[in-house]
MIZAMI-143819 format. One record per residue: z, y, x of N, C-alpha, C in turn; residue in one letter. Coordinates in steps of 0.2 Angstrom, whole numbers, plus 5000, padded with zeros to 4 digits. Each point is the difference from the previous one (the first is absolute). Example, Ala and Ser with C-alpha at 12.3 -4.5 7.8 and 13.67 -1.06 7.14 Angstrom:
<sites>
503949725066500050064996500050065004A 499650054998500150065004500350054996S 
</sites>
This chain:
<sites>
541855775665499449964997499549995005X 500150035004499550005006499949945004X 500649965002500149955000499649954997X 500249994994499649974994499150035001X 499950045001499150025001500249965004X 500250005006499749975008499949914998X 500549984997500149935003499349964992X 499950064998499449974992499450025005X 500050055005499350025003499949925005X 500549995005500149955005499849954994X 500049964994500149954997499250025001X 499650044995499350015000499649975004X 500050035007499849985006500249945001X 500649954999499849955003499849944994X 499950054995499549954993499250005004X 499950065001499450005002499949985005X 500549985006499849945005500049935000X 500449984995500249944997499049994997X 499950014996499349994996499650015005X 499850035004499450015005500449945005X 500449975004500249935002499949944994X 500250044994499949924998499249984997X 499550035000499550004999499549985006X 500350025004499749985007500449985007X 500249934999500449975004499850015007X 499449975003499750005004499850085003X 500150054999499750065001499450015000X 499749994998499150005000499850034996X 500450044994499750084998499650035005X 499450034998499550045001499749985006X 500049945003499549945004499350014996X 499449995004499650014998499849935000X 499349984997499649935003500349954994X 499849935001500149964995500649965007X 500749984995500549985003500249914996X 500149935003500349954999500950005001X 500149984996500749995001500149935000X 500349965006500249924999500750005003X 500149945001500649985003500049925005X 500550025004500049925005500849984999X 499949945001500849985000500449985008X 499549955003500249985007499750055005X 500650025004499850055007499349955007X 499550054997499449995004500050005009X 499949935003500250005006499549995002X 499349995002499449984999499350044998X 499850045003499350034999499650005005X 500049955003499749995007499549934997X 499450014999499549974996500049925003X 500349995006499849935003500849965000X 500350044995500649954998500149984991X 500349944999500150014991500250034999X 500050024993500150044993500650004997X 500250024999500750004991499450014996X 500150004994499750024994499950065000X 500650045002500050104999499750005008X 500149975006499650035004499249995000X 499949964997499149974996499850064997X 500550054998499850064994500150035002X 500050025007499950055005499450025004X 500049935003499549985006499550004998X 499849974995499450004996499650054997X 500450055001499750074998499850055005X 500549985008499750025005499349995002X 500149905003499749985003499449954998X 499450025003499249964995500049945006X 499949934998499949965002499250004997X 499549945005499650024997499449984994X 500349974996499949984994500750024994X 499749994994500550004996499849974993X 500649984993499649994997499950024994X 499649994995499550054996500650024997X 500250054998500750034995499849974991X 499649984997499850004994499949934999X 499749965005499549944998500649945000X 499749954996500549945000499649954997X 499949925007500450015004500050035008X 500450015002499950065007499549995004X 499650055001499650015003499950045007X 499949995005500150035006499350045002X 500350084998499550055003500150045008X 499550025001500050055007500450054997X 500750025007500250064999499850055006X 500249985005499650045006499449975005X 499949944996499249985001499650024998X 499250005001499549994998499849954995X 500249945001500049944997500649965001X 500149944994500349955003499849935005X 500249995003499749975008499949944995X 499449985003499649925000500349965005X 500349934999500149975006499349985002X 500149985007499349975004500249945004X 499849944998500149965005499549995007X 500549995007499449975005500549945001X 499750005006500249955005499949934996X 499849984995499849964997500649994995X 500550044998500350034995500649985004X 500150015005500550005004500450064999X 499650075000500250064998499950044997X 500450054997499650024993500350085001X 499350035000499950075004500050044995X 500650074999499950054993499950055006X 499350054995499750055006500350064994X 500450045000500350054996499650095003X 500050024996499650074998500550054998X 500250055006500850064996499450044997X 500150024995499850074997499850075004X 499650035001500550055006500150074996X 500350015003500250104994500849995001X 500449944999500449974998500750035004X 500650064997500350055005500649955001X 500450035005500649994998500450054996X 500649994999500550054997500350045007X 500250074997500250055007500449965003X 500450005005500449975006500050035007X 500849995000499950055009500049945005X 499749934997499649965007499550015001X 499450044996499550025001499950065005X 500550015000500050055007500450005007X 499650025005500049955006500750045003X 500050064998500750045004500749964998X 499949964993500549974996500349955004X 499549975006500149935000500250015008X 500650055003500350025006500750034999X 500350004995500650044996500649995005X 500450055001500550025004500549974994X 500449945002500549964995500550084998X 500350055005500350044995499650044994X 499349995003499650034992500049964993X 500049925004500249964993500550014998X 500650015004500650014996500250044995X 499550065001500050054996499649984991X 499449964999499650004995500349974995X 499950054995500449944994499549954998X 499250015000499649954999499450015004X 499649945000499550015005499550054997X 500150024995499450074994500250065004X 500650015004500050065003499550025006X 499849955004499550005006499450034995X 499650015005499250014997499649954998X 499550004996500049944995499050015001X 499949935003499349985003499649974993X 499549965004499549934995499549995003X 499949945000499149995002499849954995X 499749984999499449954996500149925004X 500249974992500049925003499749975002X 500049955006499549995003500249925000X 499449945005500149954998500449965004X 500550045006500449975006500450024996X 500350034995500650014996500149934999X 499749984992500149925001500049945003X 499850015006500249955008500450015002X 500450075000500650015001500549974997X 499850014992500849964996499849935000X 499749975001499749935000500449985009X 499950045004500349985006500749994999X 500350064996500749994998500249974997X 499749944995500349944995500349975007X 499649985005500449965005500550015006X 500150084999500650025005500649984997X 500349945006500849984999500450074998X 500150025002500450054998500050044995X 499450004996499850024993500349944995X 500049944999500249954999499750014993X 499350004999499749994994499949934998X 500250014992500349944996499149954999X 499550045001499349955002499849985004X 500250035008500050005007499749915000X 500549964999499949955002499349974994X 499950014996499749984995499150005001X 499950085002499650015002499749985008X 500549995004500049975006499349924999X 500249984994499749924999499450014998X 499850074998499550034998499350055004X 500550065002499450035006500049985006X 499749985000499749975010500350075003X 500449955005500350035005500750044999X 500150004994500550054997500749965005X 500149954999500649955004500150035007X 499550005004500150015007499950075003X 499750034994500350075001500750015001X 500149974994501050004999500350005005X 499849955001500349965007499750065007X 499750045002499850055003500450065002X 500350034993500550025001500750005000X 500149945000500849974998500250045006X 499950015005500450015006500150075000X 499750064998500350054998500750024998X 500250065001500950024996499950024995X 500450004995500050024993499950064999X 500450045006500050075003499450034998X 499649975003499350035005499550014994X 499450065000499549994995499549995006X 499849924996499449985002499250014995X 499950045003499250014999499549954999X 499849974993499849945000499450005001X 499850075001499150024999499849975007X 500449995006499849985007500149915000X 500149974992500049935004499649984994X 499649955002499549994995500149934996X 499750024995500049914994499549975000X 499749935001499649984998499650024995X 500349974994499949964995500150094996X 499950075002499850054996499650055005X 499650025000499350035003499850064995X 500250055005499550064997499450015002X 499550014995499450025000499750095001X 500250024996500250065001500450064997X 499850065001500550044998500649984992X 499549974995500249974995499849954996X 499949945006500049944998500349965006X 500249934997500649955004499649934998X 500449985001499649925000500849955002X 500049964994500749955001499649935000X 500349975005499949935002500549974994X 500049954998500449954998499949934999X 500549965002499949925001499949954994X 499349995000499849944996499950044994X 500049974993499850044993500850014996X 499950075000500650024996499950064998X 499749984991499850074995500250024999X 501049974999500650055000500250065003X 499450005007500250065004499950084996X 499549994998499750054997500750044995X 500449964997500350044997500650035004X 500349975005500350035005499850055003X 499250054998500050055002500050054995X 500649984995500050064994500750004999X 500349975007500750005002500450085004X 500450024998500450065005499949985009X 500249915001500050005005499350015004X 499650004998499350025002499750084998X 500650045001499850064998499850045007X 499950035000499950065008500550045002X 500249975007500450035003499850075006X 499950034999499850035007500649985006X 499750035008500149995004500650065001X 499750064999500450064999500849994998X 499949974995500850024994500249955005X 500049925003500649975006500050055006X 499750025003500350035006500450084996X 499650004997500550094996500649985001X 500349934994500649994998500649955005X 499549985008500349975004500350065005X 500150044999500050075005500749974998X 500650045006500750015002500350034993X 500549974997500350044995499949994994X 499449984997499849994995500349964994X 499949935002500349955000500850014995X 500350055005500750044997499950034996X 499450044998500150064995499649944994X 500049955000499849954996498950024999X 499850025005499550035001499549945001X 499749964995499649945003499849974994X 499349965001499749974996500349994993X 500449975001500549964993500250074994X 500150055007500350054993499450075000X 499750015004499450044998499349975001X 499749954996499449984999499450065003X 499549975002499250045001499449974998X 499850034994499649974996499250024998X 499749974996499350034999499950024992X 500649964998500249994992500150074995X 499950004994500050084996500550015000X 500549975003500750045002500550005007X 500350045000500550005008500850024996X 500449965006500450024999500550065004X 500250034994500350075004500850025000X 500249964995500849985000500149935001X 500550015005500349904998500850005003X 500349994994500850015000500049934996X 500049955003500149954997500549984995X 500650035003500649994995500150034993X 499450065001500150034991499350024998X 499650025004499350034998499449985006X 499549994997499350015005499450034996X 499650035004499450054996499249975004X 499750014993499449985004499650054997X 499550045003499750055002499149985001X 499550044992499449995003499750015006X 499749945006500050005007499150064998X 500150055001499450085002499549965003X 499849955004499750005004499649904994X 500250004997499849934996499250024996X 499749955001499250025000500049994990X 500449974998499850014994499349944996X 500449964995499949944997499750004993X 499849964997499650004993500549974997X 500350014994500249964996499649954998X 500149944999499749944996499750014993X 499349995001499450004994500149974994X 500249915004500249964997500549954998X 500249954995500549975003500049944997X 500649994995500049924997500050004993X 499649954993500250034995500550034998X 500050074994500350024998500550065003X 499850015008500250075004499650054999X 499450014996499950054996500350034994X 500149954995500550014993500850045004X 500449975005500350015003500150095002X 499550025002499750055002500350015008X 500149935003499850015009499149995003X 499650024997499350015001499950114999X 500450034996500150064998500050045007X 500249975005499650065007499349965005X 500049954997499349985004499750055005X 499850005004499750025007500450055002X 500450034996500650045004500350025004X 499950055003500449975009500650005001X 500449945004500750005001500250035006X 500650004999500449984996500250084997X 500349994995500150044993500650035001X 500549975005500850024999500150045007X 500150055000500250045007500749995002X 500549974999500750005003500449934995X 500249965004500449964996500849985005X 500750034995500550015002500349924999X 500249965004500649954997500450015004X 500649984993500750015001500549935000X 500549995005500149945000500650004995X 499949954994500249974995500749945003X 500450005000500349945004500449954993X 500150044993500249984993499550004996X 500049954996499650004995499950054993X 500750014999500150034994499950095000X 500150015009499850085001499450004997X 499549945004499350015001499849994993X 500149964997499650004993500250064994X 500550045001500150074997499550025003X 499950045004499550055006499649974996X 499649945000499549984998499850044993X 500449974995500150034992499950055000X 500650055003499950075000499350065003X 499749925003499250055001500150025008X 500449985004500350025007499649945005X 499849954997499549955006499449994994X 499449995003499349984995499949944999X 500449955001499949924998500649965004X 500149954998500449954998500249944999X 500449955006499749934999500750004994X 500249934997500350004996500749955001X 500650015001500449935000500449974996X 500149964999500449954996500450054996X 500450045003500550034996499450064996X 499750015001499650054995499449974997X 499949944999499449964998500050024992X 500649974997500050014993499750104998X 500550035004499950064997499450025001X 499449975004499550045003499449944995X 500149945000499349964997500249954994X 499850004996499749974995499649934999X 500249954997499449925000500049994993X 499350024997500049974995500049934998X 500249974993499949944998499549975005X 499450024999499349965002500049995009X 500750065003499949975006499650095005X 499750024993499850075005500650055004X 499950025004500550055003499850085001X 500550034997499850075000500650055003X 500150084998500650025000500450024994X 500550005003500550014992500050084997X 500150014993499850074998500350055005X 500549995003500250065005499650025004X 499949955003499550025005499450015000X 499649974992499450034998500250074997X 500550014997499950084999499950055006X 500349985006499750035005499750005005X 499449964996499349995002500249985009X 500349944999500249955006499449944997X 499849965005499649985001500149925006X 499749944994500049955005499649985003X 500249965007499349965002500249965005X 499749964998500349925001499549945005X 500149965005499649975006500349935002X 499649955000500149955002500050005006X 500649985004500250015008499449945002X 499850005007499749965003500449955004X 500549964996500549985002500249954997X 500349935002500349974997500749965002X 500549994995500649974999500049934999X 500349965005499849924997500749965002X 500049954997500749955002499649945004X 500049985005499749955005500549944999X 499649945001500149925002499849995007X 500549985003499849995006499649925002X 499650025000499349935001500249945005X 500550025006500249945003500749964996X 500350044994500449984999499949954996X 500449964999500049905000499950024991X 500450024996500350024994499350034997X 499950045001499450064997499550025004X 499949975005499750025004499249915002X 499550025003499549985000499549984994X 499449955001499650004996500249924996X 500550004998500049924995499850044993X 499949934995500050044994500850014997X 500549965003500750024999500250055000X 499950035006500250085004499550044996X 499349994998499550054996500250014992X 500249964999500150004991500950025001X 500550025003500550025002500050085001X 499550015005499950085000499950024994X 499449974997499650014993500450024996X 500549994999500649964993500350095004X 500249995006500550044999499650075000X 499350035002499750034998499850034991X 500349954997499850024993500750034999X 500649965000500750014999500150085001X 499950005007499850085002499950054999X 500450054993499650044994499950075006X 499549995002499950085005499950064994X 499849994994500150084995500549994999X 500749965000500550024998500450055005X 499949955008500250045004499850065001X 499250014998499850105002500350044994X 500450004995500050004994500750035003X 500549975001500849975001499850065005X 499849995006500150025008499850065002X 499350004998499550055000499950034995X 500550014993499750044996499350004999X 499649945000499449994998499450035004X 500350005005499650045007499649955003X 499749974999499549955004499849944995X 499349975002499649944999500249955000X 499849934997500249955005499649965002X 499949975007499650025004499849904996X 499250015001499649955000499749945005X 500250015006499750005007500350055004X 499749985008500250055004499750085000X 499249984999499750055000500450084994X 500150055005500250064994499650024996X 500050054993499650045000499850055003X 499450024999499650065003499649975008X 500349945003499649975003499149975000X 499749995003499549944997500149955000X 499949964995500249925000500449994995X 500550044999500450034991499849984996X 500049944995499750004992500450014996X 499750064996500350024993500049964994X 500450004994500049974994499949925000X 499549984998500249914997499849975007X 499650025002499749985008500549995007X 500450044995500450025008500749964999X 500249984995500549984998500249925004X 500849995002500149935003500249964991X 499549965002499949924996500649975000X 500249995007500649955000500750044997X 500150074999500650024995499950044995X 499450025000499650034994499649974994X 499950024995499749974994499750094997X 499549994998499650064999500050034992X 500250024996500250004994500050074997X 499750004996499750064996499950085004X 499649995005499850045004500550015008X 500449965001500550025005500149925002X 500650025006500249935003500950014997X 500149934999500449974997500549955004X 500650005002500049955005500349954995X 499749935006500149944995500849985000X 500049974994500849984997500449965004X 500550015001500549985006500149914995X 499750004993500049915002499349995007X 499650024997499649995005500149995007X 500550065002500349985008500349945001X 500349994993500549935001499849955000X 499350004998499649935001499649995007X 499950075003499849985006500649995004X 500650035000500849975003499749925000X 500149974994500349935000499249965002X 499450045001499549985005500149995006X 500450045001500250015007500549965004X 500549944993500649965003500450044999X 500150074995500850025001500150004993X 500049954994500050014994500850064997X 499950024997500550034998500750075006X 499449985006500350055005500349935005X 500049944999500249955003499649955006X 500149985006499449955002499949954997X 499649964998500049974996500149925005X 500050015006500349945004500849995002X 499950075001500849975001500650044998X 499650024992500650034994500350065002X 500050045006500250075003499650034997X 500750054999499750094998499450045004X 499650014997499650045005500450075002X 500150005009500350075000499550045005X 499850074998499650045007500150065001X 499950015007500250055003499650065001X 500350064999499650065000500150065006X 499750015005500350025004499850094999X 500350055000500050074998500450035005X 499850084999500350055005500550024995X 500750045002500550014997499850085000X 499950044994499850074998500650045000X 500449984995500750044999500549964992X 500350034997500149984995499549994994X 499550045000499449974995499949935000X 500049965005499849945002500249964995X 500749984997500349954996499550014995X 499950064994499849974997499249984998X 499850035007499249945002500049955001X 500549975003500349935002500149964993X 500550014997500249994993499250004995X 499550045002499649994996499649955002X 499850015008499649915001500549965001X 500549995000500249924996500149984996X 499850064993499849984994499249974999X 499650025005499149974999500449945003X 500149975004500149955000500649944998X 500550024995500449984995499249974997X 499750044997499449984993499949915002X 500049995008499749924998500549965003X 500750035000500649965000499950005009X 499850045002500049995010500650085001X 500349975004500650015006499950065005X 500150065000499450055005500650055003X 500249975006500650025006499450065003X 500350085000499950045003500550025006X 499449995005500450035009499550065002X 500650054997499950075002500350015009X 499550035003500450035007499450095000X 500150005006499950055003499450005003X 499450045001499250005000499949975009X 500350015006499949955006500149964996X 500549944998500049954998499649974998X 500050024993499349994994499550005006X 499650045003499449995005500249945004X 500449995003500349945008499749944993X 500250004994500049924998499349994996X 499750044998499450035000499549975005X 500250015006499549985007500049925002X 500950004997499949935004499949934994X 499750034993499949964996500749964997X 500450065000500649954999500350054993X 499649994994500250004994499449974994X 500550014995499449974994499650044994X 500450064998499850024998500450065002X 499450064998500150095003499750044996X 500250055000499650074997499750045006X 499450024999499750055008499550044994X 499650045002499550044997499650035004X 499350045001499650005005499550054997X 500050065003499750094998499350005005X 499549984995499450005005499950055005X 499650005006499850035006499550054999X 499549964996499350024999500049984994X 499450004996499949984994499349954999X 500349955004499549935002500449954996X 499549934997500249955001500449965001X 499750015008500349975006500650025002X 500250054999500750045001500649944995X 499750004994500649934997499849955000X 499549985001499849914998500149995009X 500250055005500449955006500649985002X 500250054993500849965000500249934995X 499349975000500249934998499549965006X 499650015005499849985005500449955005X 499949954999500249935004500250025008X 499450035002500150035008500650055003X 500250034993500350064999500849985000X 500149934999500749964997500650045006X 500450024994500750035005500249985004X 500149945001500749955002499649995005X 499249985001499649985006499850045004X 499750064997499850065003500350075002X 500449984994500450065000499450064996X 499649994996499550054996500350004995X 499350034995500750034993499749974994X 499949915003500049974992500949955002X 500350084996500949965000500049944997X 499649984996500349934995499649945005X 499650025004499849965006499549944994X 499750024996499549984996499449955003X 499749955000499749965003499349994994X 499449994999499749984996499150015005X 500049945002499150005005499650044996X 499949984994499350034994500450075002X 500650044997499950074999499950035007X 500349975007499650025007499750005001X 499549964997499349995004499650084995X 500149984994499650054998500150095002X 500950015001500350065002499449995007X 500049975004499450025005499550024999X 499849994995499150024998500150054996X 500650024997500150064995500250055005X 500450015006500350075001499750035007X 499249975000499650075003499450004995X 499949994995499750014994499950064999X 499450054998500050054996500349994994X 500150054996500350004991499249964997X 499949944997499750014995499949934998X 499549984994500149964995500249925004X 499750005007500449925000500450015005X 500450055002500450015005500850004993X 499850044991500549984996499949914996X 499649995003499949924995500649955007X 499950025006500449975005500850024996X 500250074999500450035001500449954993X 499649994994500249994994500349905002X 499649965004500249945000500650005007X 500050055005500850005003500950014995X 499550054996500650014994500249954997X 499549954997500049954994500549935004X 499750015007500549945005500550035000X 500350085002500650034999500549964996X 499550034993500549994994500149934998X 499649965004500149934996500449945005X 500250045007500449995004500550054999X 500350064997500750054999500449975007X 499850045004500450015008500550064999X 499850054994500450045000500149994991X 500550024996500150044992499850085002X 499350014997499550045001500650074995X 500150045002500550035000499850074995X 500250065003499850084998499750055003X 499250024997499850065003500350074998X 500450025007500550054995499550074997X 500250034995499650084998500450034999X 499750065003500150055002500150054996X 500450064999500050024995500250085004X 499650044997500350085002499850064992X 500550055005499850054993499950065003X 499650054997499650045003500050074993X 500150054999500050054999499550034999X 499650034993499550014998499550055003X 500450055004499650055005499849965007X 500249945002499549945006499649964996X 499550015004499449964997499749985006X 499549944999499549985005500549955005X 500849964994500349965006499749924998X 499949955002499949954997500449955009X 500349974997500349935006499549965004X 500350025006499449955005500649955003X 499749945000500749975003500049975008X 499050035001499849995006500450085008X 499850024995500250095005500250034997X 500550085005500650024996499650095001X 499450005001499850065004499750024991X 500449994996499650054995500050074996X 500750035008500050084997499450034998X 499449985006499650055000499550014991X 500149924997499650014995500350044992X 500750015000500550004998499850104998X 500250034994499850064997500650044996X 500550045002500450014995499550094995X 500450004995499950074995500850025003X 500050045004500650045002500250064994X 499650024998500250034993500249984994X 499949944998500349964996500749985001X 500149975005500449975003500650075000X 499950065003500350054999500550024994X 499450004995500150014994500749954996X 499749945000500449934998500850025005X 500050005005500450015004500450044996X 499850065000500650054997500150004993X 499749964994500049974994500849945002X 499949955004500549965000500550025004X 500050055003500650025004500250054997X 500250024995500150094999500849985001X 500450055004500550015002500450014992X 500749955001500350014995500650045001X 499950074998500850065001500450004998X 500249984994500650034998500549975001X 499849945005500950005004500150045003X 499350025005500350065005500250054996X 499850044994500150034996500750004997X 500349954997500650014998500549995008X 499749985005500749995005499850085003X 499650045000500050074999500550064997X 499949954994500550044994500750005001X 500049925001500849975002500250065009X 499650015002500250035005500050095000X 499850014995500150074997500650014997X 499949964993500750004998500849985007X 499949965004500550005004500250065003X 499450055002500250045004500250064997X 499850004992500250064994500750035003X 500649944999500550015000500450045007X 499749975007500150025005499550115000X 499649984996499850085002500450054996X 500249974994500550044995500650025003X 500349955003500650005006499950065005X 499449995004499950045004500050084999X 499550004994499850064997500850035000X 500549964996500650044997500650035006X 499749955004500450025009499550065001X 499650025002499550045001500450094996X 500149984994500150044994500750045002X 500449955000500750005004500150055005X 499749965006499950035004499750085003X 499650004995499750084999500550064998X 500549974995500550034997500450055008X 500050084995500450035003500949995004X 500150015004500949974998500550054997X 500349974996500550054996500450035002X 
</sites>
């Protein structure tokens, strides 16, 4: 029977190890401090602030690294406050507005986070010593105070060829001097760390220990929001020579993969392939929560830590998620603290009542999961290509054509069908949340809308069909010379989802008896036919930069025409009235006849349809009743710091929805006792035998 004790004792023990594992996947029992749980999908190759983003490396970097603006977490529409300014910079025109001077103000007090660039022994390392570290947090860990040659620093680097920054040439057309800088060091090895503090910019001047001074050419307001960008964050001088030392390089020791920041967090793991850690940065001065916000953020209860100081969360683990179906368990079981939503879990996770409101399903209200929902600053459109002979230019043919097929066009049907009800349909170019947006009756397009008992209404597809046979295509037909109307759609080939996208725009255009040949290829292609004006109709969609006017109303800019310029009005759109006034609107401050311009570029948009004004998508995430203080910014990804978990809650709820279920292990225990009954019986009776005297 002893046997039987041993293998019932061995079963206990590994009950009891089974239930402390499954209650705590992560091992972060008895972790002190307040902890986030997230997850990333795509491996992060990029944390080197003067390069783009992925979506998950935006929600890294951002938490690092302070550029110097940011925008208000609460307020809507976006607002751009000081984050490690004193102010936000007032443009200055001289030279008789030839140039336009921002004189900027760093905060001072302003740390960085520990690092062994900070220390000057670091920056002379014997490469066998590097071969030895498994991270650069094993050397001795420095800091000094940001100063305003930090920012001249990473401003020099947008234009290092070698850096290959995606603004480099953008900004080039912008700061004075930024161009022939470039060109200053092109002759350099890629090898070499060139010191940028020894070659000077024009067109950026320090004034003193914490103030700079940007040159920029002629009047462009838009600047201002480019400096509430990552790539405008602060690079010290330090962290490139550190990370340029002999060896490094190999041990993956460099910018991209260990950031140096001034941000309420650092990072201290980074295993790209399956986990990375972000760690309160000790040395971060420490921030107010926001006072105030936009209606209804008080009922909300995101106004509930007002003046607060951030950030609230000391450690935030993510784990890389590469399935959906893993991740969205984890999620349920209380193992991640929020959660975007996808097609395959949409039904189980949300709810649309009759009336159109959106909420979540009892499941997920009983366990106090929580929605919240954000109009992307984004739009989705189908374009007419303006030189094309068919649908394109200013006749009243070509206009009452677009028109017709702009109604025909059920955009609720397709957010409904596609997106599960996830997005707007867009009224014009301008998004929400922008300025220049008009809400409810005001805002509505006249030419495929009809206003009706408090909402918009799209008008009836006879209506399209009278404008069709306005237009000489009676019945889907030319009415000159008796042919089928047939038109061409040009798209990028996704995967097999595509057919039944396809299939369902050939039914919008079935409705007025018109012909609609889809030529799916490959994204170079679609781009190459794109530039050279050589299609008629296209799908494209366009993720604001900033949250300006200007930012959409100049992708229907004449100047801006693909095919000519190669800029980013793709439908190569022509109209003198909407040009001339885009001139006088896009160095306009925000206000009353800066939107009375905005409202009559729209009105020409609409009454010209260069594009079928498409989908603003929304956003949809879910969040766990222990986080609070999350609300969607669609401007900035830096919103850990605002962010608050009840880790005792969470605790609780956890081991409520997890409780280990035993008594399979239990019975395969039993089954395993019972098995061995027989064999100890046996044994014993050999034993028994055995002891026997011999006769």
């Amino acid at each position: 029977m002893r046997t039987v004790l041993r293998i019932f004792l061995i079963s206990l023990l590994f009950l009891a190890g089974c239930e402390g594992a499954w209650n705590d996947p992560y091992g972060e029992t008895g972790r002190r401090g307040m902890t986030l749980y997230s997850s990333f999908t795509e491996r992060p190759k990029h944390l080197d602030p003067v390069q783009s983003y992925t979506e998950d490396e935006a929600r890294f970097t951002q938490q690092i690294y302070e550029p110097l603006l940011q925008y208000h977490y609460l307020k809507r529409p976006y607002e751009l406050i000081p984050l490690t300014t004193l102010e936000v910079p007032k443009a200055r025109e001289i030279e008789g507005g030839k140039t336009t001077v921002y004189d900027i103000r760093i905060r001072p007090g302003v740390m960085y986070q520990p690092h062994p660039a900070f220390v000057s022994g670091n920056h002379s390392l014997e490469r066998s010593r590097v071969e030895k570290l498994k991270s650069p947090y094993d050397l001795p860990l420095g800091t000094r105070e940001l100063v305003a040659d930090d920012y001249i620093y990473q401003i020099k680097r947008l234009a290092h060829p070698h850096l290959l920054s995606p603004i480099g040439g953008h900004m080039s057309n912008y700061i004075v001097g930024l161009a022939d800088f470039s060109k200053k060091i092109r002759s350099f090895d890629k090898g070499d760390w060139l010191d940028l503090r020894q070659i000077p910019l024009e067109g950026v001047e320090r004034i003193d220990s914490h103030s700079f001074r940007i040159k920029v050419r002629g009047s462009y307001p838009q600047f201002v929001y480019w400096l509430a960008m990552p790539f405008f964050a602060p690079v010290p001088w330090e962290a490139e020579k550190f990370f340029a030392q002999p060896g490094m390089a190999e041990k993956n020791f460099t910018l991209d993969w260990w950031p140096v920041g001034t941000g309420a967090y650092m990072l201290t793991e980074n295993n790209p392939n399956s986990r990375m850690v972000l760690e309160r940065n000790p040395n971060y001065r420490g921030e107010p929560y926001p006072s105030e916000g936009e209606a209804g953020d008080g009922e909300s209860g995101l106004l509930a830590d007002a003046g607060k100081t951030m950030p609230f969360i000391d450690r935030v683990v993510f784990s890389r998620e590469k399935e959906a179906i893993p991740y969205w368990n984890k999620f349920l079981q209380g193992y991640y603290d929020s959660s975007g939503i996808g097609s395959d879990q949409f039904d189980q996770a949300v709810r649309m009542s009759i009336e159109g409101d959106v909420g979540v399903t009892p499941e997920m209200e009983e366990r106090g999961i929580r929605l919240s929902t954000s109009v992307a600053t984004s739009i989705g459109y189908v374009a007419f290509n303006w030189d094309d002979p068919v649908v394109g230019g200013p006749s009243e043919r070509t206009r009452k054509l677009r028109q017709a097929l702009s109604i025909a066009f059920d955009v609720e049907e397709q957010i409904n069908i596609f997106g599960n009800g996830r997005g707007i349909a867009a009224q014009g170019p301008v998004a929400p949340g922008i300025f220049g947006y008009r809400e409810g009756r005001e805002g509505i397009n006249p030419v495929v809308y009809d206003w009706i008992d408090g909402k918009p209404q799209r008008k009836s597809i006879e209506a399209a069909r009278r404008l069709l046979a306005e237009a000489g295509y009676p019945n889907g037909r030319d009415a000159r010379t008796g042919q089928p109307l047939v038109l061409y759609l040009d798209t990028v080939t996704r995967g097999p989802g595509d057919k039944a996208a396809f299939d369902w725009y050939r039914r919008q255009f079935e409705k007025l008896a018109i012909q609609l040949e889809i030529r799916a290829t490959d994204w170079n292609r679609f781009q190459e036919k794109i530039r050279k004006g050589a299609t008629q109709l296209f799908r494209l969609g366009w993720n604001a930069d900033y949250p300006d006017p200007e930012n959409f109303l100049f992708l229907l800019y004449g100047p801006q025409g693909r095919a000519k310029s190669q800029g980013e009005n793709a439908s190569n759109y022509v109209n003198a009235e909407y040009d001339a006034l885009f001139e006088r609107m896009k160095n306009m401050s925000n206000s009353p006849e800066r939107q009375k311009i905005i409202d009559r570029m729209v009105e020409i948009a609409r009454r010209d349809a260069p594009w079928i004004w498409g989908t603003h998508p929304k956003e949809y995430s879910l969040r766990h009743a222990w986080l609070s203080n999350d609300k969607p910014n669609n401007m900035a990804r830096n919103n850990i710091k605002y962010l608050k978990v009840d880790g005792k809650k969470r605790a609780e709820l956890r081991a409520q929805w997890n409780k280990p279920v035993l008594w399979p292990i239990g019975l395969i225990v039993l089954a395993l006792a019972l098995s061995a009954f027989p064999a100890v019986l046996s044994y014993r009776k050999r034993e028994r035998m055995a002891a026997r005297p011999a006769a």
